[in-house]
N, C-alpha and C positions, 0 to 999 in steps of 0.2 A: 504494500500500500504506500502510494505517496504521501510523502512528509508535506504540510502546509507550506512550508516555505522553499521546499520544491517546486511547487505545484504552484506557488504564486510565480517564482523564478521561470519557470518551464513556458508561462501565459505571460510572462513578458517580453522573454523571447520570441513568442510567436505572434507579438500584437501587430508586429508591423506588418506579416502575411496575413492576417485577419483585415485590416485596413485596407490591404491592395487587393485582396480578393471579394470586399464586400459588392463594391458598387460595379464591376460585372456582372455579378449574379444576380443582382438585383435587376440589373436592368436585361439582361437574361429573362427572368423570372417574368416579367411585365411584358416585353414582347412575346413568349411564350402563352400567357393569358391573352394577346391580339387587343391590347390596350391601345390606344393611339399616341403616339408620339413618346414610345418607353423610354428614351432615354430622357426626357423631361421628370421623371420620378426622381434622378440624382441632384436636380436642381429646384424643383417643385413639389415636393413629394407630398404637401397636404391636397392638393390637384386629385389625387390618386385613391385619396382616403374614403370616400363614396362608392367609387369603384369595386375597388378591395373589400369593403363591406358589404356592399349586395354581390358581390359576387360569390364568397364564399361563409353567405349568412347562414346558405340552408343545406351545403354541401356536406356531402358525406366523408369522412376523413380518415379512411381507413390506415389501420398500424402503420402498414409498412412504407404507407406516403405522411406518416406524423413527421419526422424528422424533418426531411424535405421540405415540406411547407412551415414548420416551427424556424427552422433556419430562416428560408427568404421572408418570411412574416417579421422573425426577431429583426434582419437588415432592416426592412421597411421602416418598422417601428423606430426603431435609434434613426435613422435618417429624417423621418416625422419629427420627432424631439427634438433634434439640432437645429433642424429648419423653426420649427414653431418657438422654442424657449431658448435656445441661444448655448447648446449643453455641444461639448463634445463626447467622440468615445474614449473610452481609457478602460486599464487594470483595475479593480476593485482592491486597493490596499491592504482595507481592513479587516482586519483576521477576524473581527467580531459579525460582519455582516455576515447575514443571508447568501448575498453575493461574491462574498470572497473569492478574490483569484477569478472572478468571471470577468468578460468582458459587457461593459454597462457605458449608459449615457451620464455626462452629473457636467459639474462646474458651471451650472445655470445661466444665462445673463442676465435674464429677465427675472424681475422679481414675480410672487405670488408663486414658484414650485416651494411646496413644502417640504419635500423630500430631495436629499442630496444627490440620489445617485437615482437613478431605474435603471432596472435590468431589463432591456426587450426582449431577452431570449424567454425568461422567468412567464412575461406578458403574453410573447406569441406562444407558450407551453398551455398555461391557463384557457388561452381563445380556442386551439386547436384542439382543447380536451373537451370543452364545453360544447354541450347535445345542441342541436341546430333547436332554434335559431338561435345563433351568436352575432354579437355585433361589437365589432374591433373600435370602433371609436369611441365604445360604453368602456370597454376594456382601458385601453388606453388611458380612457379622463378618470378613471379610476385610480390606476398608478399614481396620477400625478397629484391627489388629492391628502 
């Protein structure tokens, strides 16, 4: 079993492949659903946020596609957050969180987030588990409450 401060070590090393590899996928993920104008989600992504919600309110979400859609959902969501609140992505530092050693949104600009950090992956886990209908944008304004 990894040691925490492995495991924190190991996710920092790999943040900067996480970074480079997000916003392909994502935009991947968007022209793959025949969204219009997919690469506009890297630069507009609350645009999308309608979308993404009636799209996959009443969809069936079967095991072996939970991953899959929990990953490009989690991109989404951290890219929503940046755009809307002013947060970037980072390492979760603190050994005390929930999210420890994950990668999460935090360092806010805008005031009114009351919470430091969200983890979108944590957000797209909960949306992707939740029996249709689910609605990502109830999700989301949640976390940030």
């Amino acid at each position: 079993m990894e040691k925490a401060d492995e495991l924190l070590t190991r996710r920092i090393a790999e943040f900067e492949t996480f970074r480079t590899e997000r916003l392909p996928v994502l935009h991947e993920f968007c022209k793959g659903l025949g969204l219009d104008q997919p690469h506009e989600v890297l630069n507009e992504p609350q645009k999308f946020l309608p979308l993404l919600d009636r799209g996959f309110q009443h969809a069936v979400i079967s095991e072996e596609n939970r991953v899959w859609l929990v990953t490009r959902i989690g991109y989404y969501i951290g890219e929503y957050l940046i755009s809307l609140q002013g947060g970037y992505w980072l390492v979760d530092k603190n050994p005390l969180a929930p999210s420890f050693a994950r990668y999460v949104v935090g360092d806010f600009a805008k005031a009114g987030v009351k919470t430091k950090v969200v983890d979108p992956f944590e957000i797209a886990q909960r949306y992707a588990t939740t029996p249709a209908p689910r609605f990502l944008r109830q999700e989301i304004e949640t976390a940030l409450d």
